[in-house]
VOPAGU-2260 file (C-alpha; in pm, 1 decimal, decimal comma):
REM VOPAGU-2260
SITE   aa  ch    i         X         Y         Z
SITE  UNK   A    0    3059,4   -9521,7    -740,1
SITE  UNK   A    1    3090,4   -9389,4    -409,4
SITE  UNK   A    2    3256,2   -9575,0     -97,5
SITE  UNK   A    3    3408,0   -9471,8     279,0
SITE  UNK   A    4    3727,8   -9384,1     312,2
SITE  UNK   A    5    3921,6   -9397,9     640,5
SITE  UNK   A    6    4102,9   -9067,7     575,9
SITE  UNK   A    7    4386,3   -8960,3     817,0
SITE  UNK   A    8    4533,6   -8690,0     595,7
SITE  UNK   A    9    4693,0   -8499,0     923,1
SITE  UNK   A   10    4763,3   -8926,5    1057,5
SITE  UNK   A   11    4721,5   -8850,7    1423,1
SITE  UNK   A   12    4801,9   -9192,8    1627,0
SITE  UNK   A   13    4552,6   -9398,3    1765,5
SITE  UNK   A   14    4531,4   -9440,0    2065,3
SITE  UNK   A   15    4253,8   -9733,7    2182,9
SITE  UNK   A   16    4154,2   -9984,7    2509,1
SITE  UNK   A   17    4495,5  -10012,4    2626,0
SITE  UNK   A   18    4733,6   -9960,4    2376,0
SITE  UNK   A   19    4977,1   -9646,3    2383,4
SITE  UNK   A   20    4995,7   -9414,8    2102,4
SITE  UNK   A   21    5330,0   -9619,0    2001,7
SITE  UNK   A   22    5480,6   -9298,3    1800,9
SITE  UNK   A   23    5540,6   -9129,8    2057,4
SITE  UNK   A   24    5740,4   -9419,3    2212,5
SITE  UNK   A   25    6107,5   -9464,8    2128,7
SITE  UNK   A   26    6133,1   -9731,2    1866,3
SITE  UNK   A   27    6530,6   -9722,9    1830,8
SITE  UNK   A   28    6558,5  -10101,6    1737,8
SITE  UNK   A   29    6791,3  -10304,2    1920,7
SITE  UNK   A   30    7109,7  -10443,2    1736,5
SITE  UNK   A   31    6933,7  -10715,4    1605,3
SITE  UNK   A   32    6685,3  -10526,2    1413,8
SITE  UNK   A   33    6970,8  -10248,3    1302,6
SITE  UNK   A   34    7139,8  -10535,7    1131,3
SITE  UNK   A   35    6814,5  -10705,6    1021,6
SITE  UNK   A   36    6739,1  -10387,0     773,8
SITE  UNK   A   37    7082,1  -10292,6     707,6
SITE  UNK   A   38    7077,9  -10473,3     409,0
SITE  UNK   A   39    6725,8  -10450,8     271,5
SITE  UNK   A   40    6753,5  -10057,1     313,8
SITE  UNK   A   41    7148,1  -10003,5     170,2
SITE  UNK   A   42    7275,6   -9835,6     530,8
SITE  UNK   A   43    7473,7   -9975,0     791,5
SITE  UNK   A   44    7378,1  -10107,9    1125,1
SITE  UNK   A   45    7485,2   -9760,4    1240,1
SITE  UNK   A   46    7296,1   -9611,4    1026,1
SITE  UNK   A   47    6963,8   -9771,5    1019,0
SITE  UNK   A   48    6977,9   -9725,5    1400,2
SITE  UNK   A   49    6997,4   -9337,0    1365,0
SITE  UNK   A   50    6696,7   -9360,3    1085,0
SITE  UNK   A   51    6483,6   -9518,2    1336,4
SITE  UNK   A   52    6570,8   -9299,1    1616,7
SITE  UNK   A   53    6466,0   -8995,3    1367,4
SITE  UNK   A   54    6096,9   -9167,5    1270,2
SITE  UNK   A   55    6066,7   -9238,4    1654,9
SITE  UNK   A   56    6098,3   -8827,5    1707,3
SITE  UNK   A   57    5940,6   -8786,5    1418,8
SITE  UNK   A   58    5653,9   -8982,7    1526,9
SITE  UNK   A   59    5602,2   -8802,7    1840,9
SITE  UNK   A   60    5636,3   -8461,1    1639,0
SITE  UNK   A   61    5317,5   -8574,6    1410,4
SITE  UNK   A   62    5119,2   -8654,2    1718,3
SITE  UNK   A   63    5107,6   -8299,1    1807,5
SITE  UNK   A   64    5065,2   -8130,8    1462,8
SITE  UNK   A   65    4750,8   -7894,2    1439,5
SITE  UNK   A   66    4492,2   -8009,8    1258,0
SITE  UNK   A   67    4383,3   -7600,6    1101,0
SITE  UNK   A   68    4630,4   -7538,1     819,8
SITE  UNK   A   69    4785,1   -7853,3     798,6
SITE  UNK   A   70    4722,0   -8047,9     437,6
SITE  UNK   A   71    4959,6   -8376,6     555,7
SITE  UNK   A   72    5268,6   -8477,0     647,2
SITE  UNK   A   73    5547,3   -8775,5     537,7
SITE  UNK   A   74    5881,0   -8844,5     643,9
SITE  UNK   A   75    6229,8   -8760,7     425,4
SITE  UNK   A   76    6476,8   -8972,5     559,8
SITE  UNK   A   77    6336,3   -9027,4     917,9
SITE  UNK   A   78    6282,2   -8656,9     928,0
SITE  UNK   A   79    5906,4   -8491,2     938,4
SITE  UNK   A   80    5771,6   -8261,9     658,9
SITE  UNK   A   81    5465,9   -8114,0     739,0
SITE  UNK   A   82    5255,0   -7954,9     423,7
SITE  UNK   A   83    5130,2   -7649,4     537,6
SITE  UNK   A   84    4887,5   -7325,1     390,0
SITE  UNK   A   85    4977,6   -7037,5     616,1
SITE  UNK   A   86    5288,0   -6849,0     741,7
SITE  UNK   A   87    5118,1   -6922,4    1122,7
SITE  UNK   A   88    5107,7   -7291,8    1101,4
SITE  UNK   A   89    5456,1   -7352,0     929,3
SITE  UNK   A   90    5592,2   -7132,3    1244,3
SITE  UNK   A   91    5404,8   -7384,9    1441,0
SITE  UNK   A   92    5571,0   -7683,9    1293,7
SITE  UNK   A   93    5860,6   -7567,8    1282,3
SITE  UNK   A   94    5867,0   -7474,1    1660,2
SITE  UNK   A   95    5763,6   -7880,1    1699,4
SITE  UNK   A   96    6103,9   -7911,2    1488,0
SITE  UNK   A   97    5959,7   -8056,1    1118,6
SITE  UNK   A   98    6010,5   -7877,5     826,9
SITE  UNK   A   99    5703,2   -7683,5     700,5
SITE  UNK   A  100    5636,6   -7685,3     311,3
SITE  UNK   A  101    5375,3   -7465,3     194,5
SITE  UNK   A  102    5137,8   -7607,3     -39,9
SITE  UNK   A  103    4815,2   -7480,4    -211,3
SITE  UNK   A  104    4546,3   -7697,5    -148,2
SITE  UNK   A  105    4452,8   -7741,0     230,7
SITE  UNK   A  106    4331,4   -8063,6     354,3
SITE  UNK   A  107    3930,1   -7983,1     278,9
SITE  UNK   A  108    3981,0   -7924,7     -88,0
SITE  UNK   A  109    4180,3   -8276,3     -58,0
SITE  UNK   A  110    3943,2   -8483,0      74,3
SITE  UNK   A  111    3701,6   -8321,6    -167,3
SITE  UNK   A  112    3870,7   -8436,5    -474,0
SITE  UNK   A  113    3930,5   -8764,8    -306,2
SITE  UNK   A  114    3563,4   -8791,2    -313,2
SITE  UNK   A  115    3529,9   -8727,6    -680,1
SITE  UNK   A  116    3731,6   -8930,5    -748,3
SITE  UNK   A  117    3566,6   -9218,2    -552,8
SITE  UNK   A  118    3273,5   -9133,3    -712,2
SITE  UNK   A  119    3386,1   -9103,4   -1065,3
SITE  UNK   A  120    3636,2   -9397,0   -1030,9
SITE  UNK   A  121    3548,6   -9671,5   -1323,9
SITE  UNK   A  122    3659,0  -10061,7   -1255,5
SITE  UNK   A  123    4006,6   -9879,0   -1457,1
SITE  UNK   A  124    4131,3   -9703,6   -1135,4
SITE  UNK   A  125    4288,7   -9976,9    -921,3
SITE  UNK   A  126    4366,8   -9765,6    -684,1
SITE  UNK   A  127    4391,4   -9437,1    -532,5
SITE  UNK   A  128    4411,5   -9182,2    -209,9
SITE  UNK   A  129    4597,3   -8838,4    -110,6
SITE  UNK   A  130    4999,7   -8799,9    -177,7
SITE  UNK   A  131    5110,1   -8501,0      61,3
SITE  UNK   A  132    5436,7   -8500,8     -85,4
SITE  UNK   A  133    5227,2   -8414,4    -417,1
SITE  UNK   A  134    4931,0   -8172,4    -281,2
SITE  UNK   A  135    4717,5   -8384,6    -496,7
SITE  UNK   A  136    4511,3   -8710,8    -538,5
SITE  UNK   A  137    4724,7   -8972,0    -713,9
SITE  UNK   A  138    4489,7   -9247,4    -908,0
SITE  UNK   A  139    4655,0   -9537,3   -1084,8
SITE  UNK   A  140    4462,5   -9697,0   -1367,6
SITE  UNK   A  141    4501,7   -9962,0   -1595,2
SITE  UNK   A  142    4497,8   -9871,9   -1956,7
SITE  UNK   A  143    4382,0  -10190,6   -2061,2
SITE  UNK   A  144    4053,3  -10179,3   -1863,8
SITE  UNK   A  145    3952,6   -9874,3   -2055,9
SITE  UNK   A  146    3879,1   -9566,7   -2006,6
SITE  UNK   A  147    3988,1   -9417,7   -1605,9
SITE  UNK   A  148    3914,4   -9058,8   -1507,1
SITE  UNK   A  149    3854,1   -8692,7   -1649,8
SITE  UNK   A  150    4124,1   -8479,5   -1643,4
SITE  UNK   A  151    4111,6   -8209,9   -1320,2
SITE  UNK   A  152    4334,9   -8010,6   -1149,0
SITE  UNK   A  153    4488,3   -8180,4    -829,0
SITE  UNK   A  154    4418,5   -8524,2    -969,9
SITE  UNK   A  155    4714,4   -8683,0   -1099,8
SITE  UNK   A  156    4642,0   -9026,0   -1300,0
SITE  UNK   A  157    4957,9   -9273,5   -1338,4
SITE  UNK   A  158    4916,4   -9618,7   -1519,6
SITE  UNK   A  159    4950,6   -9908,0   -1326,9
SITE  UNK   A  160    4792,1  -10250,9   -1310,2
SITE  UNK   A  161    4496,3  -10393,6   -1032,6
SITE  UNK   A  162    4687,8  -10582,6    -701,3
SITE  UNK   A  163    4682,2  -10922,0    -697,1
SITE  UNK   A  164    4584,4  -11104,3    -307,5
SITE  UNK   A  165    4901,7  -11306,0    -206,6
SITE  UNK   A  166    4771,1  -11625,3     -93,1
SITE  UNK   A  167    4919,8  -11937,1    -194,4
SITE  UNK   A  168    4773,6  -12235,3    -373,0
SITE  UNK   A  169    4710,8  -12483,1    -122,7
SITE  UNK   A  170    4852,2  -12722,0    -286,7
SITE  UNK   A  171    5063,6  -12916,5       1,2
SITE  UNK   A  172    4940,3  -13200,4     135,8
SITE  UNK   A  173    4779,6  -13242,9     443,3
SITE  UNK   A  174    4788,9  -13518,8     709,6
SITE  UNK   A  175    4493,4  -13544,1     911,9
SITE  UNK   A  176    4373,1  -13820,9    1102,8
SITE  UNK   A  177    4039,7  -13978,0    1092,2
SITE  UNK   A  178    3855,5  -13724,1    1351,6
SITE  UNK   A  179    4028,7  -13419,9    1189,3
SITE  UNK   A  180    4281,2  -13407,1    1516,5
SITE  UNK   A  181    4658,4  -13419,0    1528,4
SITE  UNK   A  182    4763,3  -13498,7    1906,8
SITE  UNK   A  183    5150,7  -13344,0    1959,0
SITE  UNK   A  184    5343,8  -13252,4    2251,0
SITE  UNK   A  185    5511,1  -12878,0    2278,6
SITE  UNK   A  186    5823,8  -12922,4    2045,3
SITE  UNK   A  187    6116,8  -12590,8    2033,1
SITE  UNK   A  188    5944,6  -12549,9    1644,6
SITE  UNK   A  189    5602,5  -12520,2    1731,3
SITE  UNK   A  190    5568,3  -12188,3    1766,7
SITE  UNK   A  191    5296,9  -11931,4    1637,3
SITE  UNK   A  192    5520,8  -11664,2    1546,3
SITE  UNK   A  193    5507,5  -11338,2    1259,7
SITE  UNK   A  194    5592,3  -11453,8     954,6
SITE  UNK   A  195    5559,0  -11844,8     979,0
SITE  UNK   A  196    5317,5  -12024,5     777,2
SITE  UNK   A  197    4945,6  -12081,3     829,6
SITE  UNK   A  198    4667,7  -12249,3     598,4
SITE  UNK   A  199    4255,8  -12322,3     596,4
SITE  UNK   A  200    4197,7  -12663,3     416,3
SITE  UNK   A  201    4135,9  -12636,2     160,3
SITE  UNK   A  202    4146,7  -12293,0      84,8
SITE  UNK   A  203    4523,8  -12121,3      54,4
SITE  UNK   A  204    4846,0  -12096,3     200,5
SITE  UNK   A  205    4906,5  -11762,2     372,2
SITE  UNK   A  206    5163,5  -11619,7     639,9
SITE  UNK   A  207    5118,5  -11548,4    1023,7
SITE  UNK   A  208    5071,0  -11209,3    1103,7
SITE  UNK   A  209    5077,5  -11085,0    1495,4
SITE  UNK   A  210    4982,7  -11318,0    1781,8
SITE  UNK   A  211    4763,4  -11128,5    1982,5
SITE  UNK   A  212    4509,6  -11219,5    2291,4
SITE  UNK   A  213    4134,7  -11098,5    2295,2
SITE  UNK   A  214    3960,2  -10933,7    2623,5
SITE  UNK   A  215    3926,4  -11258,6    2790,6
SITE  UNK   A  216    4304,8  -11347,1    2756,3
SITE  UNK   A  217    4272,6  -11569,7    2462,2
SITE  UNK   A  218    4521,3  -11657,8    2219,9
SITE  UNK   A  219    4540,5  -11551,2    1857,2
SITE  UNK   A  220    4678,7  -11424,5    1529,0
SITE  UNK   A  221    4595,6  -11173,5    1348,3
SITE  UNK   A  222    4643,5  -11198,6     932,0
SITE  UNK   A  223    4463,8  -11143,3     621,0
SITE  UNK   A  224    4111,6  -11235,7     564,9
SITE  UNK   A  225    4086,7  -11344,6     242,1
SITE  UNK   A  226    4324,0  -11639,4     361,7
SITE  UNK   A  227    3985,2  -11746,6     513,0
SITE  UNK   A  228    3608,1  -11817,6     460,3
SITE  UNK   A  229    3296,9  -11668,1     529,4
SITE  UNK   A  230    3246,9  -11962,0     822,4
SITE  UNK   A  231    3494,8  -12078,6    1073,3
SITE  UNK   A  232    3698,2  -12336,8     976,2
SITE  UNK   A  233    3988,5  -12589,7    1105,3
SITE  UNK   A  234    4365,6  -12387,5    1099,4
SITE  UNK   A  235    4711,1  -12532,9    1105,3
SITE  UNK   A  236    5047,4  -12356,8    1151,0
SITE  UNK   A  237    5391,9  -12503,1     953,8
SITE  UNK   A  238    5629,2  -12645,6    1193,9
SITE  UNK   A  239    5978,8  -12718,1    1106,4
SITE  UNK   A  240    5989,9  -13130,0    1197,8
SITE  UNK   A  241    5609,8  -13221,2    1160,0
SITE  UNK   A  242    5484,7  -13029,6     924,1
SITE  UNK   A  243    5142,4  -12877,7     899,2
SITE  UNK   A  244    4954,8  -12904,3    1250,4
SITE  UNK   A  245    4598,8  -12819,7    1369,5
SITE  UNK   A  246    4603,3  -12525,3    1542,4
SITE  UNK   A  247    4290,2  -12383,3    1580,8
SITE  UNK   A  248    3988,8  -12212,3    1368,0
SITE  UNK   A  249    4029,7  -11933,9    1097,9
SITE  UNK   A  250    3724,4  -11707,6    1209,2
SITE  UNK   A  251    3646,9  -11824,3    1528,3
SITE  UNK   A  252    3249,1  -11793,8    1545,6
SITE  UNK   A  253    3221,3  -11701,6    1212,7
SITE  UNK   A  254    3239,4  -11299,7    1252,2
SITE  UNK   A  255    3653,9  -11205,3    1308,1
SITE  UNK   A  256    3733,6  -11150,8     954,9
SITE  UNK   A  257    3676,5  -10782,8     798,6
SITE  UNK   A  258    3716,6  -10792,3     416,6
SITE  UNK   A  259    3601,0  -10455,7     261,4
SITE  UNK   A  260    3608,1  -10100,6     329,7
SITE  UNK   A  261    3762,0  -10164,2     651,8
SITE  UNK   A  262    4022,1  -10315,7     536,0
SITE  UNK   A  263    4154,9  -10706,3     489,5
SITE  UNK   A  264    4184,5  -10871,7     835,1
SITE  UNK   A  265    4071,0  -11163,4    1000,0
SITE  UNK   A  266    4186,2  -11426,0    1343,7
SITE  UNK   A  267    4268,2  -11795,0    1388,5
SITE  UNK   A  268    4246,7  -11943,0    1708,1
SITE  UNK   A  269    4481,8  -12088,0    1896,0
SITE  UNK   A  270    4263,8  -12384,3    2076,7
SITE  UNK   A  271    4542,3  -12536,1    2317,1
SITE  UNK   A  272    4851,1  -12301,4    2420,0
SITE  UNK   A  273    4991,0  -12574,6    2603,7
SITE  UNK   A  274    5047,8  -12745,6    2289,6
SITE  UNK   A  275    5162,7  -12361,3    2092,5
SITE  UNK   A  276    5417,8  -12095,7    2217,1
SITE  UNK   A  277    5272,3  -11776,3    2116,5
SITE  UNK   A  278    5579,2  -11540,4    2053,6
SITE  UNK   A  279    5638,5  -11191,9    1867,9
SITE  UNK   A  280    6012,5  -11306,9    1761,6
SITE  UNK   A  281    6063,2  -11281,0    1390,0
SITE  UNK   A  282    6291,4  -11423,4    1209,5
SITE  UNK   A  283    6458,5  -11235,9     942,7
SITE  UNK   A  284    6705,8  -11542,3     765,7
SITE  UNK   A  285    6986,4  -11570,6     547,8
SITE  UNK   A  286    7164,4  -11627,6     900,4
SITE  UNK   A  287    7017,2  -11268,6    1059,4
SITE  UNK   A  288    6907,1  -11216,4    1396,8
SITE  UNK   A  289    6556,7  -11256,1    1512,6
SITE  UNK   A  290    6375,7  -10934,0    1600,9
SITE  UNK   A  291    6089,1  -10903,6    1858,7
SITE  UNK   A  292    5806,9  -10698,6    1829,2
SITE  UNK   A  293    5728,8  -10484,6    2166,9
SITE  UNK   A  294    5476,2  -10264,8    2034,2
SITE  UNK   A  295    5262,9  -10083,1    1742,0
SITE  UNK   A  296    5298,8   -9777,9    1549,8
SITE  UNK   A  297    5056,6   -9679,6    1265,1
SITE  UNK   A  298    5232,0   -9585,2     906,0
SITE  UNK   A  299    5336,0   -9249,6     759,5
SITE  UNK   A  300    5479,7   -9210,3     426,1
SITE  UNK   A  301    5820,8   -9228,3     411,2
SITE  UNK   A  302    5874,6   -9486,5     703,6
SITE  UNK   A  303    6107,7   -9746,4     618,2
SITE  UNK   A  304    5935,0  -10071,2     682,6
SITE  UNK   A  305    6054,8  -10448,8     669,3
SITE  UNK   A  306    5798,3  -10726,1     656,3
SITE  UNK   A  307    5866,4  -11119,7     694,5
SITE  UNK   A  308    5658,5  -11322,7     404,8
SITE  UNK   A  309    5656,5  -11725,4     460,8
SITE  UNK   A  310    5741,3  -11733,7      69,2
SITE  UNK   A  311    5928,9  -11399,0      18,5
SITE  UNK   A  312    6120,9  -11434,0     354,0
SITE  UNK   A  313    6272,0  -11092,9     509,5
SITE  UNK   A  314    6224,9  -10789,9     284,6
SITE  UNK   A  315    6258,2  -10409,6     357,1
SITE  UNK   A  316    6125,7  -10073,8     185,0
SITE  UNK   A  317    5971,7   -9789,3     242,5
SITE  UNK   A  318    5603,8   -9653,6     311,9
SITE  UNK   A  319    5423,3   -9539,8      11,0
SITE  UNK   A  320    5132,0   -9419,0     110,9
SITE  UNK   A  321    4858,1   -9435,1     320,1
SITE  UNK   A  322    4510,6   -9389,3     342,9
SITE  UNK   A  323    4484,6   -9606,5     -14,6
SITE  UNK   A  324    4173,7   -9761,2    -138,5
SITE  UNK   A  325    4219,5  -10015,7    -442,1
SITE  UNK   A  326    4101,0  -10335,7    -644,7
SITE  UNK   A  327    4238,0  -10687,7    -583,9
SITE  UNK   A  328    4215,5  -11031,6    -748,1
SITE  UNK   A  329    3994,4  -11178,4   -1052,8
SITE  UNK   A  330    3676,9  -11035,6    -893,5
SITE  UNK   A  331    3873,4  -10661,2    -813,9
SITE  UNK   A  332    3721,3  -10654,7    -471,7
SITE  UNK   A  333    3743,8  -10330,0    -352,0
SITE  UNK   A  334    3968,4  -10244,7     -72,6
SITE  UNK   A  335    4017,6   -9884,5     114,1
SITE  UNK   A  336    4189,7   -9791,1     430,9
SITE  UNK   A  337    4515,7   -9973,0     333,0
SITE  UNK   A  338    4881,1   -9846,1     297,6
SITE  UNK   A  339    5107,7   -9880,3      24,3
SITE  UNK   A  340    5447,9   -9967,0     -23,3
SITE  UNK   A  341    5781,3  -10049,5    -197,1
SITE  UNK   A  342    5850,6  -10411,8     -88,0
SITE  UNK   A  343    5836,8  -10730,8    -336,4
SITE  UNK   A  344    5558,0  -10961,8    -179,7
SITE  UNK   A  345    5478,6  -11309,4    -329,4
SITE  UNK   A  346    5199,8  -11581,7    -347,5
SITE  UNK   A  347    5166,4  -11759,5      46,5
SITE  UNK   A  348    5305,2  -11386,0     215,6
SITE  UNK   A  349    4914,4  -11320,9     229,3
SITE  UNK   A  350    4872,2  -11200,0     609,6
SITE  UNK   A  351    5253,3  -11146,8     705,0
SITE  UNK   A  352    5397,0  -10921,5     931,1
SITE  UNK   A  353    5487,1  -10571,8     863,2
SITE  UNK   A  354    5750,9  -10374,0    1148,5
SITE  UNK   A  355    5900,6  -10039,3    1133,5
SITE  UNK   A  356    6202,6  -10059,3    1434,4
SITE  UNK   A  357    6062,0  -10313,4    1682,9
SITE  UNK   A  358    5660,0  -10174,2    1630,2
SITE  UNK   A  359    5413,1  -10342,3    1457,6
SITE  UNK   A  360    5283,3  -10170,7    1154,0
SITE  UNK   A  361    5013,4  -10420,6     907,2
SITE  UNK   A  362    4947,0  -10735,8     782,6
SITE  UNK   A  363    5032,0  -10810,1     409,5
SITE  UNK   A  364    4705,3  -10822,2     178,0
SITE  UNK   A  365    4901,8  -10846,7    -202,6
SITE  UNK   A  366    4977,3  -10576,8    -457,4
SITE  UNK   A  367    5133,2  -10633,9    -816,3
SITE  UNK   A  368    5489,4  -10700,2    -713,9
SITE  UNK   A  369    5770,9  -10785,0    -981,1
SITE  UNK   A  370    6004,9  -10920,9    -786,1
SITE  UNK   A  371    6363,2  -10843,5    -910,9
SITE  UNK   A  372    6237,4  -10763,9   -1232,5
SITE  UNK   A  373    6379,7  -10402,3   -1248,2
SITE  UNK   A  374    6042,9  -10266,0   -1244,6
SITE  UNK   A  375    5893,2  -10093,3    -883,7
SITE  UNK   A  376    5690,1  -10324,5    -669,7
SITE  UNK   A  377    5366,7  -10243,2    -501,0
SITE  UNK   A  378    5250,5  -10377,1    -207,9
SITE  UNK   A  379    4927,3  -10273,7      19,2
SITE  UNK   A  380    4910,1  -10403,3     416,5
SITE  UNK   A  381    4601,8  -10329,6     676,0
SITE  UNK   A  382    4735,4  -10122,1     918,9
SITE  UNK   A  383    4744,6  -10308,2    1236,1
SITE  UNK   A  384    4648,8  -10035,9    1475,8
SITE  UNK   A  385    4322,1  -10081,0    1318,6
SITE  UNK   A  386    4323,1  -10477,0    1348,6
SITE  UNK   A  387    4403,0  -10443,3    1717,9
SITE  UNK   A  388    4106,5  -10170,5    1788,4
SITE  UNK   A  389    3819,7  -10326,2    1569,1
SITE  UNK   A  390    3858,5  -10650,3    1850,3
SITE  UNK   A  391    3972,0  -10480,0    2147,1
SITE  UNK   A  392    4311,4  -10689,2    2130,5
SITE  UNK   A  393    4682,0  -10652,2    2210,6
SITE  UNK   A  394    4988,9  -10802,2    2094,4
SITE  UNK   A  395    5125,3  -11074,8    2306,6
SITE  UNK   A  396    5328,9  -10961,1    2584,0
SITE  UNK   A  397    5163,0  -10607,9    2597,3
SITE  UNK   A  398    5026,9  -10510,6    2900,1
């Protein structure tokens, strides 16, 4: 088997249309989002602040890294590490100010036993894709789908089961009226926000990811697209007093929904804006502030990350990986180009928001999560730099 990986082993930012290379931006969140993550991360409000303030450096560090001798880079407590091969480039990095580690393998030989292993990969290996922090491939596979890969140097095989996509049942009730229409007035709750609840009839229940606008200035949100079907359909968003309302279509025009190599994306229309208040604000509950989005950033291992499920509420974690292809659901549709991390997700957190300070980072797609069981969680998000260049869009707000 042999598929295309997005690789970004050295993760230079993207920088597309309009949008700034976010990085390189400072992304010191504002109290609101210091307290938000104090909890989910174990630091204080203090100290969250200063972690964030050391990803936003070390964001603008990786930005400039040289591509020749570098094998890829994570972060250690907000702080860069930068795998290197030679004496000259670790004198390099560290003259940037991240710590060099010198490592054997340099990124080609990486990328060439991330191909064999894409090629050799049976339906076992749920997933897989470069650890720096390793100098290897890591592959996960499920022991009880038989046999997973040959032994070979670099390759490092863990057991682990396939990712499960976390959309909800569905199984609320709807009201619509004869023609399909709900007529309401602009009410404080209705409000097409990260994290609040969004559904295709009669498909699943999923979570809102990032409103955004298209070139022409029309309104959107981005979230996962196997919330939606192959054809545009009719979209509501949960409000707080009335319930599920029509919002818009899921796949407006029947070709904004990427499910595949590219990753696990898709839009819903927002027909009438004066009827919906597009807004980045998130709210992060158990009586926490709201936090609002002002930009995007792509991941890095090692980031702490919070994301805001319409099941799972406000969670925080860290960055696994990135780069990750892997199998999801009854029918282990293959994924690649997703990250990985640490965070419980839940059934209906399908398309939620994922933020690293007050930037952006993915939209939820599912993972095989325990949930306060004692044993890790996985989770895997598109990144959302990739969302917002694959339909020339930005975030509301951005100019």
């Amino acid at each position: 088997m042999k598929i295309r990986t997005a690789l970004c082993v050295t993760c230079a930012l993207i920088v597309g249309g309009n949008q700034v290379a976010a990085n390189a931006q400072p992304t010191r969140p504002a109290g609101p989002m210091a307290e938000a993550v104090r909890t989910g991360l174990g630091l204080t409000g203090g100290e969250a602040a200063e972690l964030f303030e050391r990803q936003s450096r070390a964001g603008g560090i990786a930005a400039r890294l040289p591509r020749g001798g570098v094998a890829g880079h994570w972060l250690d407590d907000g702080r860069l590490k930068v795998a290197v091969t030679d004496q000259g480039t670790a004198e390099v990095v560290r003259s940037l100010g991240a710590e060099p580690e010198r490592v054997r393998r340099g990124r080609e030989e990486l990328e060439a036993l991330l191909r064999w292993v894409e090629e050799n990969a049976t339906e076992a290996v749920v997933s897989w894709g470069i650890d720096p922090t390793k100098n290897a491939v890591v592959a996960v596979v499920d022991p009880a789908a038989g046999p997973g890969l040959p032994a070979r140097d670099g390759v490092e095989v863990v057991e682990g089961e396939p990712g499960e996509f976390a959309q909800g049942d569905g199984g609320e009730s709807w009201d619509w009226d004869d023609d399909g229409v709900v007529e309401v007035g602009l009410k404080d709750e209705q409000k097409v926000r990260p994290g609040g609840g969004w559904r295709e009839r009669p498909f699943a229940d999923c979570t809102i990811g990032f409103p955004v606008r298209d070139g022409t200035g029309s309104g959107h949100f981005l979230t996962a697209a196997h919330c939606m079907s192959e054809e545009e359909q009719r979209a509501s968003v949960h409000t707080k007093n009335m319930g599920w309302q029509v919002v818009g279509k899921s796949n407006p025009g029947g070709h904004r929904r990427v499910f595949g190599e590219e990753g696990d994306f898709g839009l819903v229309s927002v027909a009438d804006e004066s009827e919906w208040d597009l807004s980045l604000r998130v709210e992060t509950g158990r009586g926490g502030p709201e936090v609002e989005v002002d930009g995007h950033l792509s991941p890095i291992q090692g980031q702490a990350i919070c994301f805001a499920g319409r099941v799972s509420g406000w969670n925080c974690g860290k960055v696994t990986g990135t780069d990750r292809s892997g199998r999801f659901g009854k029918e282990k549709t293959l994924l690649a180009g997703l990250f990985g991390t640490d965070m419980c997700v839940r059934k209906g957190d399908s398309g939620g928001p994922g933020i690293s300070g007050r930037k952006g980072v993915g939209t939820v797609v599912g993972g095989n999560s325990r949930c306060d069981s004692g044993k890790p969680d996985r989770s895997y998000f598109t990144p959302l730099d990739r969302s917002l260049e694959k339909w020339g869009l930005k975030l509301v707000g951005a100019r």
